[in-house]
N, CA, C and O atoms as CSV, one atom per row, in Angstrom:
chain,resi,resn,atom,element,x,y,z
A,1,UNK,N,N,-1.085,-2.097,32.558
A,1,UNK,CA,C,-2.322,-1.726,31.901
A,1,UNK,C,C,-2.118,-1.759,30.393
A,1,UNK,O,O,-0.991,-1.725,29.899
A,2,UNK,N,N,-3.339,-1.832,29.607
A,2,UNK,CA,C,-2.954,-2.038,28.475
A,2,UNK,C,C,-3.994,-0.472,27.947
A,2,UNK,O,O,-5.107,-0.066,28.281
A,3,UNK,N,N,-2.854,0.078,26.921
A,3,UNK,CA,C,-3.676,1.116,26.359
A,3,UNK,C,C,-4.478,1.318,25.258
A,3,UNK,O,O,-3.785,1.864,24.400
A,4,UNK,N,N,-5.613,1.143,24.861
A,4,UNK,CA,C,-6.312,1.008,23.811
A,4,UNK,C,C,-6.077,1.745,22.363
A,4,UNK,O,O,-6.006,2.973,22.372
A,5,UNK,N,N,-5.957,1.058,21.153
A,5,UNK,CA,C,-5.424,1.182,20.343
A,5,UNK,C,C,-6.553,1.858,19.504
A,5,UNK,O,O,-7.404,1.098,19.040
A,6,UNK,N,N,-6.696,3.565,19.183
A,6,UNK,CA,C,-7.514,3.544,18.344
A,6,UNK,C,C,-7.462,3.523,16.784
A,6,UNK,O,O,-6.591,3.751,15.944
A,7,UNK,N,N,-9.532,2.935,16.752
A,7,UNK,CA,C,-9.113,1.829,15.351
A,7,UNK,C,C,-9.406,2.588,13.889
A,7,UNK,O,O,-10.263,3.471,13.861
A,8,UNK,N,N,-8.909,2.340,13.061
A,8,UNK,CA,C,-8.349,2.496,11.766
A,8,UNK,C,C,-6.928,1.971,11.111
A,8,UNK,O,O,-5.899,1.445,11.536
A,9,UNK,N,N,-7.434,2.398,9.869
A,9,UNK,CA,C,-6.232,1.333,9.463
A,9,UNK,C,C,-4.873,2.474,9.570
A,9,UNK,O,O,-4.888,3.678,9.826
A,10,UNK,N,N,-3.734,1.555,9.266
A,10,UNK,CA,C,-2.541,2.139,9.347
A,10,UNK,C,C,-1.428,1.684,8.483
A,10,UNK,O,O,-0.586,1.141,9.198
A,11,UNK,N,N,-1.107,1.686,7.329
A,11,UNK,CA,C,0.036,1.700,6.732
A,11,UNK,C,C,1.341,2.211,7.114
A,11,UNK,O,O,1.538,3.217,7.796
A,12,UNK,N,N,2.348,1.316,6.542
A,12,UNK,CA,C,3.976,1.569,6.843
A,12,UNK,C,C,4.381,2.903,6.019
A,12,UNK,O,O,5.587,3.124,5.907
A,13,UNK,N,N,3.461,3.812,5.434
A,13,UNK,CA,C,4.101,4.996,4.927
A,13,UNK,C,C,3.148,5.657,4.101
A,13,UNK,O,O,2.394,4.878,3.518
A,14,UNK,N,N,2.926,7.108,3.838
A,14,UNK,CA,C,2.175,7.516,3.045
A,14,UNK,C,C,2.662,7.838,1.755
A,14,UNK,O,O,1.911,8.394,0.954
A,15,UNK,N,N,3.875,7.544,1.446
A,15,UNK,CA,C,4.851,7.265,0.170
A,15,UNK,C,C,6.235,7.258,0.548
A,15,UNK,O,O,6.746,7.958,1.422
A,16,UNK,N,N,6.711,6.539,-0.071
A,16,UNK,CA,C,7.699,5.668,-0.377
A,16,UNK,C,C,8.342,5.900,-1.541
A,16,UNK,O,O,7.731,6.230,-2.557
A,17,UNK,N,N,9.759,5.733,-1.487
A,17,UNK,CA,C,10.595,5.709,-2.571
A,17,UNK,C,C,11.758,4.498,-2.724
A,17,UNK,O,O,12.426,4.136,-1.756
A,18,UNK,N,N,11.850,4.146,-3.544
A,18,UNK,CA,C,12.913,2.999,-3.562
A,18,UNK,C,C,13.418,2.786,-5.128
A,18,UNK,O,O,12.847,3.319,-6.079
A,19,UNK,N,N,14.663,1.859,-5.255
A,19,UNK,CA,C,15.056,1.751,-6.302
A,19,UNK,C,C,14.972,0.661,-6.831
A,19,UNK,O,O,14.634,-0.385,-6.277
A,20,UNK,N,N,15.392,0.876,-8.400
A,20,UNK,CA,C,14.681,-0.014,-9.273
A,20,UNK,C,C,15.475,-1.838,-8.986
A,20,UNK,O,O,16.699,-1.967,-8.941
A,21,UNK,N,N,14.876,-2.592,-8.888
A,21,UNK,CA,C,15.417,-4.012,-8.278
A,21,UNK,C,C,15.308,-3.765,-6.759
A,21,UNK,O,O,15.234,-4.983,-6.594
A,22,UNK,N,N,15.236,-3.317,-5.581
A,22,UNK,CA,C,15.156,-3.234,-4.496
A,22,UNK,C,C,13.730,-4.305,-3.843
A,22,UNK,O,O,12.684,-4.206,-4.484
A,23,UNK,N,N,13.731,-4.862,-3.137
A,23,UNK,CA,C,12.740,-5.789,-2.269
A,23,UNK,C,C,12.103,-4.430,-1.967
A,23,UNK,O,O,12.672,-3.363,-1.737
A,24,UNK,N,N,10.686,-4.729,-2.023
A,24,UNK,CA,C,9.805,-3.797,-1.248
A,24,UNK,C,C,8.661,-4.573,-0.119
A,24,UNK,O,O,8.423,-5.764,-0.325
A,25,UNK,N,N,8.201,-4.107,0.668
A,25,UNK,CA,C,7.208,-4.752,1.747
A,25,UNK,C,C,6.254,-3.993,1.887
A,25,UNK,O,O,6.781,-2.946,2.263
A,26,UNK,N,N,4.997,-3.807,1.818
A,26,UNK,CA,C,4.241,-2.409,1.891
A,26,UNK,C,C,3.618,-3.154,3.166
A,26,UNK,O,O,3.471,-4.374,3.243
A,27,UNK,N,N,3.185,-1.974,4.417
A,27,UNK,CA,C,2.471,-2.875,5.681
A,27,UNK,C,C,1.155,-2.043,5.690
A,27,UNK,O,O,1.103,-0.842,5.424
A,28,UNK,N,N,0.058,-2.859,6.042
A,28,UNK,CA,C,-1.044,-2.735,6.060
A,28,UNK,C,C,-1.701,-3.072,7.540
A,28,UNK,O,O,-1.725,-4.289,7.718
A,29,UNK,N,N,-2.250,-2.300,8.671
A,29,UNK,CA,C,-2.978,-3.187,9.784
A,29,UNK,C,C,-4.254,-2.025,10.146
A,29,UNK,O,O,-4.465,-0.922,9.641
A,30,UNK,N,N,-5.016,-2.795,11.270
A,30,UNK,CA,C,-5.954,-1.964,11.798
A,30,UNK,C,C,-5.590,-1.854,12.764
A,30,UNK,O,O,-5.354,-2.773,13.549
A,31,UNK,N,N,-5.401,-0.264,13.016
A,31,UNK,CA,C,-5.185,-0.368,14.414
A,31,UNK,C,C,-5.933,-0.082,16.071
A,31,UNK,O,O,-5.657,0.370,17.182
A,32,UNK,N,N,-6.885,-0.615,15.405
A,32,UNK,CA,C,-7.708,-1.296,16.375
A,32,UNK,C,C,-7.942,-2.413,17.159
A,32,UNK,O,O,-6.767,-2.512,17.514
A,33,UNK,N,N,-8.516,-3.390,17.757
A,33,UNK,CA,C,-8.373,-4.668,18.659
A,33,UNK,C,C,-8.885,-5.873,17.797
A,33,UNK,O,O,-8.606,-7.061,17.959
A,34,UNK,N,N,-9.736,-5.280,16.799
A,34,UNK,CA,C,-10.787,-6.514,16.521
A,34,UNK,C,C,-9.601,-6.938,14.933
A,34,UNK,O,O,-8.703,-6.262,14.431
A,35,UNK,N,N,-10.113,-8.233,14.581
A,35,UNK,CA,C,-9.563,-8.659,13.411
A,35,UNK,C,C,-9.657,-8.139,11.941
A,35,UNK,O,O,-10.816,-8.292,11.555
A,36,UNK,N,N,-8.826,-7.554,10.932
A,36,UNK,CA,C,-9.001,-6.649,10.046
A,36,UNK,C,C,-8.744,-7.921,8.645
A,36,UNK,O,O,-7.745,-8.636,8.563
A,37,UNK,N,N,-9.676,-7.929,7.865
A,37,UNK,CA,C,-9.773,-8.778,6.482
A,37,UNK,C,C,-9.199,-7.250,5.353
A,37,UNK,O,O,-9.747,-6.272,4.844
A,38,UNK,N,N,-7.765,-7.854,5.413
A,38,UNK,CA,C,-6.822,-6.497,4.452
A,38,UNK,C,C,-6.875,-6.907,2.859
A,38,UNK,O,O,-6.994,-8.061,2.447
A,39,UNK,N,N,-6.779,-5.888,2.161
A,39,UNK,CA,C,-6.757,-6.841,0.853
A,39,UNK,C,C,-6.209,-5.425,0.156
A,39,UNK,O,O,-6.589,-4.382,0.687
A,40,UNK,N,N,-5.179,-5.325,-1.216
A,40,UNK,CA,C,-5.143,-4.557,-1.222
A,40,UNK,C,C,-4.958,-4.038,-2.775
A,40,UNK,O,O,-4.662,-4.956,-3.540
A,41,UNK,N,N,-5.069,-2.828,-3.341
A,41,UNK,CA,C,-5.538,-2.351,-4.927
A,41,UNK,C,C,-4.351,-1.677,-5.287
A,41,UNK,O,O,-3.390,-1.235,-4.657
A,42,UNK,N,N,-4.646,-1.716,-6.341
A,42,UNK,CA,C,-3.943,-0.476,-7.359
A,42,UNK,C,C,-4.792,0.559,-8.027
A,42,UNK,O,O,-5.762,0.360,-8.757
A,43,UNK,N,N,-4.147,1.955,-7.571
A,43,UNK,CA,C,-4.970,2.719,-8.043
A,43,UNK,C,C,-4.729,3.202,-9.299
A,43,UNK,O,O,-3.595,3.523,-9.656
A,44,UNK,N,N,-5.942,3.304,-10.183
A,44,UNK,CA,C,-5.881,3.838,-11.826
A,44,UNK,C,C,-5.610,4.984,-11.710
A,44,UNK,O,O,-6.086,5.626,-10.773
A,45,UNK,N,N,-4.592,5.679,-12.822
A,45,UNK,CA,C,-4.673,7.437,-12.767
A,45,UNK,C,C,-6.211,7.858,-12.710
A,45,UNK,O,O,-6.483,9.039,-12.495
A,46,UNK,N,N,-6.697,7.406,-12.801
A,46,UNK,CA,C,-8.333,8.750,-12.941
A,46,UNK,C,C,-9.551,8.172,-12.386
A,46,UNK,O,O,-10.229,8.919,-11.680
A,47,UNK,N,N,-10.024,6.766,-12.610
A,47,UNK,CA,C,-11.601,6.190,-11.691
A,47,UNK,C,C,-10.605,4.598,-11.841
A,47,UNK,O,O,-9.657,4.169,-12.500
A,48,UNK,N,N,-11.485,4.165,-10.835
A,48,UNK,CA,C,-11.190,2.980,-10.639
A,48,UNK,C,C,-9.955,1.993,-10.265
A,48,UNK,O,O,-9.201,2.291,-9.338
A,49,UNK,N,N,-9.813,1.036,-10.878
A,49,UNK,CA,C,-8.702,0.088,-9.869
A,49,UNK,C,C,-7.876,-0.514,-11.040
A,49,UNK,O,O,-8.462,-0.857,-12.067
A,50,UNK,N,N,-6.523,-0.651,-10.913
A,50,UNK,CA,C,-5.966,-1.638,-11.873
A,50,UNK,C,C,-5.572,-3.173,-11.317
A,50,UNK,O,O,-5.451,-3.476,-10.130
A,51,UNK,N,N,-5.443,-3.846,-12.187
A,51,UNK,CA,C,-4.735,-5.308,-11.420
A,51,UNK,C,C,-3.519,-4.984,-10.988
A,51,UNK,O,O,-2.801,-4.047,-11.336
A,52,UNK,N,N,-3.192,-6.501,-9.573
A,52,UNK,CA,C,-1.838,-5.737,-8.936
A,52,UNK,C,C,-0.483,-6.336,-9.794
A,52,UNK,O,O,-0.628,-7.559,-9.799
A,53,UNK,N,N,0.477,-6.063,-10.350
A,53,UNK,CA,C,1.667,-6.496,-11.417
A,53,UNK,C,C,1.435,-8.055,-11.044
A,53,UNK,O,O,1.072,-8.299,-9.894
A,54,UNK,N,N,1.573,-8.831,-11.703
A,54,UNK,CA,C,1.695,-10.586,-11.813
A,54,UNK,C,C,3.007,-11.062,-10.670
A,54,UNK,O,O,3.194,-12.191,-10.216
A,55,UNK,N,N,3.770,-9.867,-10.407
A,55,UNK,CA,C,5.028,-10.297,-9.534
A,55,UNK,C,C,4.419,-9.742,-8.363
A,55,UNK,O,O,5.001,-10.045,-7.322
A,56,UNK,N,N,3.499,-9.079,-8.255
A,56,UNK,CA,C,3.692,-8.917,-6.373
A,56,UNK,C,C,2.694,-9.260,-5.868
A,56,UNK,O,O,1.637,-9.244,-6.498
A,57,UNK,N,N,2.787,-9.728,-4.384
A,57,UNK,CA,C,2.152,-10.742,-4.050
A,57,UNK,C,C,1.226,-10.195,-2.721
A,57,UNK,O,O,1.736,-9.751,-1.693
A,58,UNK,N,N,0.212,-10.282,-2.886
A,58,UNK,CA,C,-0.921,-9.731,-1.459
A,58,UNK,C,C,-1.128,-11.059,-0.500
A,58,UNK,O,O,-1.409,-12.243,-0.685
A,59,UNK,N,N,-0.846,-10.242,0.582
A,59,UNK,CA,C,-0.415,-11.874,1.586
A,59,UNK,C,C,-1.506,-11.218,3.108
A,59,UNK,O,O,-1.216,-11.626,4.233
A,60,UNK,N,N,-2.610,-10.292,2.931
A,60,UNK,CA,C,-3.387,-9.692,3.728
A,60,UNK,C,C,-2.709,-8.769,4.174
A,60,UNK,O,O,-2.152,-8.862,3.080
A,61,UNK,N,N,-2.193,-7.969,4.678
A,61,UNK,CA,C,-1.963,-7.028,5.660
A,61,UNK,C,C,-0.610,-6.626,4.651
A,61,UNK,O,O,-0.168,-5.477,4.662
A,62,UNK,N,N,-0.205,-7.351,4.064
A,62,UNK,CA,C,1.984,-6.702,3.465
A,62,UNK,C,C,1.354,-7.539,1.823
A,62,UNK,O,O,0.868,-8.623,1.499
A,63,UNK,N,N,1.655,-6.533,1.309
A,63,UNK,CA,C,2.141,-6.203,-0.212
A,63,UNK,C,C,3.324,-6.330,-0.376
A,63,UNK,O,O,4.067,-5.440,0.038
A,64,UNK,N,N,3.936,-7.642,-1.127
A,64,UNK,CA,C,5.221,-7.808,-1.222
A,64,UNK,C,C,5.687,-7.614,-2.670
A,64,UNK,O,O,4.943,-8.032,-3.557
A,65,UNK,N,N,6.752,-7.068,-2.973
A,65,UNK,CA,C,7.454,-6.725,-4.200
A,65,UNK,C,C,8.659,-7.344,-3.817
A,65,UNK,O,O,9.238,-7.218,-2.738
A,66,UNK,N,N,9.129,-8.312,-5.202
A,66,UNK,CA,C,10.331,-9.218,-4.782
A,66,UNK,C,C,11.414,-8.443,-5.105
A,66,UNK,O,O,12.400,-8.365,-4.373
A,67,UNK,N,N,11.276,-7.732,-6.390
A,67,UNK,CA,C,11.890,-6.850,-7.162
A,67,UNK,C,C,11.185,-5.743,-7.860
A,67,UNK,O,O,10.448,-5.954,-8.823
A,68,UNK,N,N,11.433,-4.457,-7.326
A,68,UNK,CA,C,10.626,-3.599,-7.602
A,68,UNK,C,C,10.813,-2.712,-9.020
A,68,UNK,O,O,11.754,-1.919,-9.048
A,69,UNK,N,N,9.929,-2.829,-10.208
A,69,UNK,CA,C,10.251,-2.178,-10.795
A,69,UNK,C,C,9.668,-1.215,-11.939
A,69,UNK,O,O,8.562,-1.586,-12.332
A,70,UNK,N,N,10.141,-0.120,-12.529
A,70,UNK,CA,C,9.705,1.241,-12.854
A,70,UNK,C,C,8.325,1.251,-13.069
A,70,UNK,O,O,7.618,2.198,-12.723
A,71,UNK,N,N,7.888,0.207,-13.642
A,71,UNK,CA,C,6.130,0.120,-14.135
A,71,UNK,C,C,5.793,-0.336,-12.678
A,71,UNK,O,O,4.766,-1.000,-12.818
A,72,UNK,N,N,6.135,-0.325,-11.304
A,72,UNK,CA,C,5.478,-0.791,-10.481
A,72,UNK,C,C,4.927,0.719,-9.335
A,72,UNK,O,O,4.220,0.661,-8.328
A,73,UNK,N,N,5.618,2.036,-10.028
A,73,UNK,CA,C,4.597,2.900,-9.384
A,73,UNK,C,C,3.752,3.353,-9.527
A,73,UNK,O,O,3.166,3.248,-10.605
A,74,UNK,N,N,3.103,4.333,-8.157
A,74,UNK,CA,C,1.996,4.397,-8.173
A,74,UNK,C,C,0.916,4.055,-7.243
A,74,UNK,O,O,1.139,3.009,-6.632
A,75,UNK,N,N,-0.310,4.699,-6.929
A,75,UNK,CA,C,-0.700,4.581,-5.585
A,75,UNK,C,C,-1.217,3.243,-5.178
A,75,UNK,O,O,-2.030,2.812,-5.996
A,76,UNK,N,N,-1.027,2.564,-4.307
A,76,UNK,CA,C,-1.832,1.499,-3.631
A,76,UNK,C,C,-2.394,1.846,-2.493
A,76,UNK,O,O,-1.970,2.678,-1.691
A,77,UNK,N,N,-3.543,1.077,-2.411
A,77,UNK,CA,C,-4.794,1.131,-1.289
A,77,UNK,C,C,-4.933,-0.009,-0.851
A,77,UNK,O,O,-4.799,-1.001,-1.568
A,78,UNK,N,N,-5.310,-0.074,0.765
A,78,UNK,CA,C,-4.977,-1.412,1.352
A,78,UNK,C,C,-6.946,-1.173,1.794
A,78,UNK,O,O,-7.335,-0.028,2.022
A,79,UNK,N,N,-7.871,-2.262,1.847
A,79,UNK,CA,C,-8.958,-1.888,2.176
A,79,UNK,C,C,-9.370,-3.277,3.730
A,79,UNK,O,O,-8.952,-4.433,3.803
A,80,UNK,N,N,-10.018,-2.749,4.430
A,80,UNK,CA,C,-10.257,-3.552,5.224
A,80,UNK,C,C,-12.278,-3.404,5.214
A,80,UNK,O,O,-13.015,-2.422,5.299
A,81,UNK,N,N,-12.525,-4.718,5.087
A,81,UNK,CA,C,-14.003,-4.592,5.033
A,81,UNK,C,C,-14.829,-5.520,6.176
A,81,UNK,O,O,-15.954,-5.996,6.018
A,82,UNK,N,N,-14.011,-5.644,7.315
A,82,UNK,CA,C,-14.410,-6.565,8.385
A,82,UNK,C,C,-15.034,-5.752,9.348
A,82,UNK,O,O,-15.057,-5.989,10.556
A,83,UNK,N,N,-15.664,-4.546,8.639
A,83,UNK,CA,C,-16.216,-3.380,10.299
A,83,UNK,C,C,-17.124,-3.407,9.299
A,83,UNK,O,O,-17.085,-4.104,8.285
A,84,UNK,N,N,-18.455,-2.133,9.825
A,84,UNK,CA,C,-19.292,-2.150,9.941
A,84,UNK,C,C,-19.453,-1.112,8.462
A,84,UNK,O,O,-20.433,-0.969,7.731
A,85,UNK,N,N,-18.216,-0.550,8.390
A,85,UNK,CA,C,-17.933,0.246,7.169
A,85,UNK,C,C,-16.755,0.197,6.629
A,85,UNK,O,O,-15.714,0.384,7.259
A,86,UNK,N,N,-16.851,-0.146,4.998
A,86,UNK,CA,C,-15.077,-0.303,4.672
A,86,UNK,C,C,-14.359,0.859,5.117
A,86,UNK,O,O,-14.911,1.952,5.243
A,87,UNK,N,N,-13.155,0.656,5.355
A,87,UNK,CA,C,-11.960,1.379,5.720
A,87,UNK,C,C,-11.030,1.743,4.517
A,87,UNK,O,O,-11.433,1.031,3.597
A,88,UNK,N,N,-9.944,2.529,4.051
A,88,UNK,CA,C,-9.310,2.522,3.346
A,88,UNK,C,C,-7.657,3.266,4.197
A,88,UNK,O,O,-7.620,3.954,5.217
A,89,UNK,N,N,-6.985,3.005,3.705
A,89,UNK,CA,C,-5.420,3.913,3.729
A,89,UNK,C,C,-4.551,3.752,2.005
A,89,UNK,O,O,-4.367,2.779,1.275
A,90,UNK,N,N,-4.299,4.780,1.918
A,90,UNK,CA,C,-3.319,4.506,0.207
A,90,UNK,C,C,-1.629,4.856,0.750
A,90,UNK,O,O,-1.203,5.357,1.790
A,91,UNK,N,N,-1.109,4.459,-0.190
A,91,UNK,CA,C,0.347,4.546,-0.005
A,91,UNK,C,C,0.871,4.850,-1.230
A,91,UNK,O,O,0.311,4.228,-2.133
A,92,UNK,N,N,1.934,5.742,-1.664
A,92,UNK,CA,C,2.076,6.294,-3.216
A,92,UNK,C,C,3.741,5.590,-2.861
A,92,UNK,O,O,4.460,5.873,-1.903
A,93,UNK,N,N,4.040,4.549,-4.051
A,93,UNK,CA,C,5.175,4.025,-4.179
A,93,UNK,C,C,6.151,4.800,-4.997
A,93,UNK,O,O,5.779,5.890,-4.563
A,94,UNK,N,N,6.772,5.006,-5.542
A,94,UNK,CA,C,7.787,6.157,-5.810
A,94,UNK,C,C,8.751,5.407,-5.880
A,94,UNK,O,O,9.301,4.999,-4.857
A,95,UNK,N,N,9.314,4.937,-7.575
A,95,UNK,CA,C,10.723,4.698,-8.235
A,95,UNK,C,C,11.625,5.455,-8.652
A,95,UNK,O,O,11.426,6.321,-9.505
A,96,UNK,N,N,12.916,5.190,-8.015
A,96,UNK,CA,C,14.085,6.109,-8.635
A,96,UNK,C,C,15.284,4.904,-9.299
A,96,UNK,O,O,15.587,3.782,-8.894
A,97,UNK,N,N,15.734,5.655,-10.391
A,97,UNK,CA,C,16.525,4.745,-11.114
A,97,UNK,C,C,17.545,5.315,-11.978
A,97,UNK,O,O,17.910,6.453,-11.682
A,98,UNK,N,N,18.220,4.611,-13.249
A,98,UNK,CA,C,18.787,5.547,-13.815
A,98,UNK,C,C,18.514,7.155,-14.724
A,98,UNK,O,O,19.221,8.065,-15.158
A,99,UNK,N,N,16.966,6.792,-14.669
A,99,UNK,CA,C,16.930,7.829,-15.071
A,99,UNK,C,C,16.488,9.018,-14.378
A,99,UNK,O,O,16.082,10.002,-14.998
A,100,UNK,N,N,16.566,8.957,-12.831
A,100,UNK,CA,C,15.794,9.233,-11.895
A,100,UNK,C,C,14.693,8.816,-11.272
A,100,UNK,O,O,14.403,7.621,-11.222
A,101,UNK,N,N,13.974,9.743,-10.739
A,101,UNK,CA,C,12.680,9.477,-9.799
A,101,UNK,C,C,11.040,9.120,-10.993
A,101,UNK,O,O,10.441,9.979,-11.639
A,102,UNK,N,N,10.728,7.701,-10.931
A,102,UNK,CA,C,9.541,7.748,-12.084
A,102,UNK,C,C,8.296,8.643,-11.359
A,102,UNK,O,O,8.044,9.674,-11.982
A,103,UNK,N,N,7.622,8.459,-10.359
A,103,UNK,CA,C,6.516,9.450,-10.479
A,103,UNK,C,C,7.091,9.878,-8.347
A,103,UNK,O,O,7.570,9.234,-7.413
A,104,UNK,N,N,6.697,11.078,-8.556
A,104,UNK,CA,C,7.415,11.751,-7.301
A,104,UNK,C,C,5.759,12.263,-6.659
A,104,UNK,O,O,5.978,12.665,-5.516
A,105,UNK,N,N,4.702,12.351,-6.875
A,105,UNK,CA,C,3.644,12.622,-6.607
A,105,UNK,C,C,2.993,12.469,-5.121
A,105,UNK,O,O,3.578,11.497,-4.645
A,106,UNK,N,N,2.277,12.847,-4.378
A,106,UNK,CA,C,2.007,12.344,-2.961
A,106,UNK,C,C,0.836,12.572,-2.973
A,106,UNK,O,O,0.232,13.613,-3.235
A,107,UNK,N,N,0.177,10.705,-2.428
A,107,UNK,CA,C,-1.580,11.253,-1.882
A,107,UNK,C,C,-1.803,11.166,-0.702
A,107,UNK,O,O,-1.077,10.418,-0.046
A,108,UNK,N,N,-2.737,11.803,-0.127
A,108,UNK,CA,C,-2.705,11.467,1.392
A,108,UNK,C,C,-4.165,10.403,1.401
A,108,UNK,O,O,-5.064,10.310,0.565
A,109,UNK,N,N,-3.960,9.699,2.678
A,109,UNK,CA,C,-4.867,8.597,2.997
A,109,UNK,C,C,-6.444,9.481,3.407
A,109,UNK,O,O,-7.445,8.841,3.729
């Protein structure tokens, strides 16, 4: 039997920490049956959206970071707009390095 998957979206973490040069993968899906059109943002400290860094790459569903680094934290939002109402999940990325941890903060989805 197959057990039905209920739908919303679902990210690989509600924050994350990693270090500075480290590969990052951020995962994005619906986890629901039907097909999810993922796309995904950067969130501004206060209203609105920033562009995503020129190095990382939105490939629908995974946010790839080749090399992750200190100016690259900070919350991302993966949005799916293929239902009847957009969807959202955020994920707060979190750099540690030599000088420690750059922003240690947590949002929930």
């Amino acid at each position: 039997t197959t057990e039905a998957v209920p739908e919303g979206l679902v990210v690989s973490s509600n924050v994350r920490t990693f270090r500075i040069g480290e590969p990052v993968v951020l995962s994005c899906c619906n986890g629901g049956n039907r097909k999810s059109e993922v796309a995904w943002l950067r969130k501004a400290d206060v209203h609105g959206y920033l562009d995503l860094p020129p190095s990382v790459q939105d490939t629908g569903g995974r946010l790839v970071f080749a090399s992750v680094a200190a100016d690259h934290a900070g919350t991302y939002e993966c949005l799916d707009f293929s239902g009847a109402a957009p969807q959202f999940a955020a994920t707060r990325l979190t750099i540690s390095g030599p000088m420690g941890v750059v922003d240690a903060r947590i949002d929930q989805c």
